[in-house]
N, C-alpha and C positions, 0 to 999 in steps of 0.2 A: 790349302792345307797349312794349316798354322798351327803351335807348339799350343798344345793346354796346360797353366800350370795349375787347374782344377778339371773335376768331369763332375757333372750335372748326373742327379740320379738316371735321367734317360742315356747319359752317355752311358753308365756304368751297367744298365740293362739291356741295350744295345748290343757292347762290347762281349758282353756274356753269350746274350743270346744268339746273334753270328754263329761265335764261333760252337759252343756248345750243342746248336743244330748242324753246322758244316760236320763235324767228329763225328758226331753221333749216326750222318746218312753215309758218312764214307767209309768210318772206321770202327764202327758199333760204340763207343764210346756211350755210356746211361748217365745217370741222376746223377752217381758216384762226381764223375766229372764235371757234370753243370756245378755243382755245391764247390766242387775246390775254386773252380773260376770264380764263382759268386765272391767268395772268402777272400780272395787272394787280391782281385781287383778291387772289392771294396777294402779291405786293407790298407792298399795302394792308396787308394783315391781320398780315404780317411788322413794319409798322413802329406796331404798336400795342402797348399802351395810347398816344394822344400825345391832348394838352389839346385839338387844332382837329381832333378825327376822332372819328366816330361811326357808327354803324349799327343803324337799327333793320330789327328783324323781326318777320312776325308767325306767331305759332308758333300752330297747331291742334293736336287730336287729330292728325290724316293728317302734321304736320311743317311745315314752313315753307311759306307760301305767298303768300310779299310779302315786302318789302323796301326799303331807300333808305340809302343812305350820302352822309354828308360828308367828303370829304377838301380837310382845313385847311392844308395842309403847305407852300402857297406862299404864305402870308398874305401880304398883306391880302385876296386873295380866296379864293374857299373853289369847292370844284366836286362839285357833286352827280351823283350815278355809282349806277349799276343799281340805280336803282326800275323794280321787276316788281309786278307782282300776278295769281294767280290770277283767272281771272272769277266763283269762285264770290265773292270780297271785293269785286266790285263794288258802287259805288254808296255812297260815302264812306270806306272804305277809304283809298283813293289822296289825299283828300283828308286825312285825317288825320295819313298818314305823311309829307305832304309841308310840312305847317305841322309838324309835329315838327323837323323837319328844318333847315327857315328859322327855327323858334323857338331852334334849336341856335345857329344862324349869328347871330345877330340878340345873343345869350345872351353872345358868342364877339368881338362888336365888328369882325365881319367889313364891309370894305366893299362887296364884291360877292360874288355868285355863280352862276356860270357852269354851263352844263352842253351838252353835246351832247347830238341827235335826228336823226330825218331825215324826210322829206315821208311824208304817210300815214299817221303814228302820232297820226292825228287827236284819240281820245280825250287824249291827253298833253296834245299841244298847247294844248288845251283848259285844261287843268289849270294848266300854265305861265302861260300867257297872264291867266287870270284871280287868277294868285298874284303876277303883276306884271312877267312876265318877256317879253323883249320880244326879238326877232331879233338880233342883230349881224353875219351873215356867212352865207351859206351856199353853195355849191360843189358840186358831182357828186365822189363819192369814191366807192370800191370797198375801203377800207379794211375795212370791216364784214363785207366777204365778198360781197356784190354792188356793183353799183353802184348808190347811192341820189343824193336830193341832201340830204346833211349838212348840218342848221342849228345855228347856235352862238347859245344864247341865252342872257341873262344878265339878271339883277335888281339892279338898285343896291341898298344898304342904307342907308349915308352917303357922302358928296361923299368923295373917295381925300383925303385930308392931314388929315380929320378926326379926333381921339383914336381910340385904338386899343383901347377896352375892356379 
């Protein structure tokens, strides 16, 4: 597992597809939602190589089957965006790539880092919670393709006015 500071169109059709079929069999998630991933990671992947943006993946014989990205682009905080993981990578996996991740951030002199979820994606939560990331907000949204209740959470690194790494 190594940092990409590019994705290859297969990476970025990949990345989509994963997850936009895992949503879609677990949590009814449609088109609506393939089309934002679409948007949003080529977005991402359009405005790279950049020094606060990174993505790892992790590559098997069968191809990609994990994933987590930083995007640094509003510094001073940074927002972590589509970690997936196959379930045969369970079971530290998920853990590794997401201390990569915060080791990016942390690397980067970021002050926070934020990320969206929603109720039910219990094992995450889990993950979050115990890397230090803590609720700030959550709301009923249908944004994702159903209506879930979207939590906004986020991990401080340094107090906001402190050096900027």
């Amino acid at each position: 597992m190594q940092p990409a500071e590019t994705l290859s169109p297969d990476d970025i059709a990949t990345m989509v597809r994963l997850q936009a079929d895992w949503y879609a069999r677990h949590w009814g998630f449609g088109s609506a939602f393939r089309a934002q991933l679409e948007a949003e990671i080529g977005a991402f992947a359009a405005a790279l190589p950049h020094a606060d943006c990174r993505c790892w993946l992790v590559r098997r014989e069968a191809g990609v089957l994990g994933g987590i990205a930083i995007d640094g682009r509003a510094r001073p905080q940074a927002r972590l965006r589509w970690f997936f993981l196959d379930a045969a990578l369970r079971g530290g996996t998920g853990r590794e790539l997401l201390d990569a991740a915060l080791g990016f951030c942390r690397s980067r002199g970021f002050a926070s880092v934020w990320l969206t979820t929603f109720a039910g994606l219990d094992a995450a939560r889990r993950l979050y919670e115990t890397a230090g990331f803590r609720e700030e907000h959550a709301a009923r949204d249908s944004g994702w393709g159903a209506e879930v209740l979207e939590q906004r959470m986020r991990l401080t690194l340094r107090p906001t006015g402190a050096g900027t790494g």
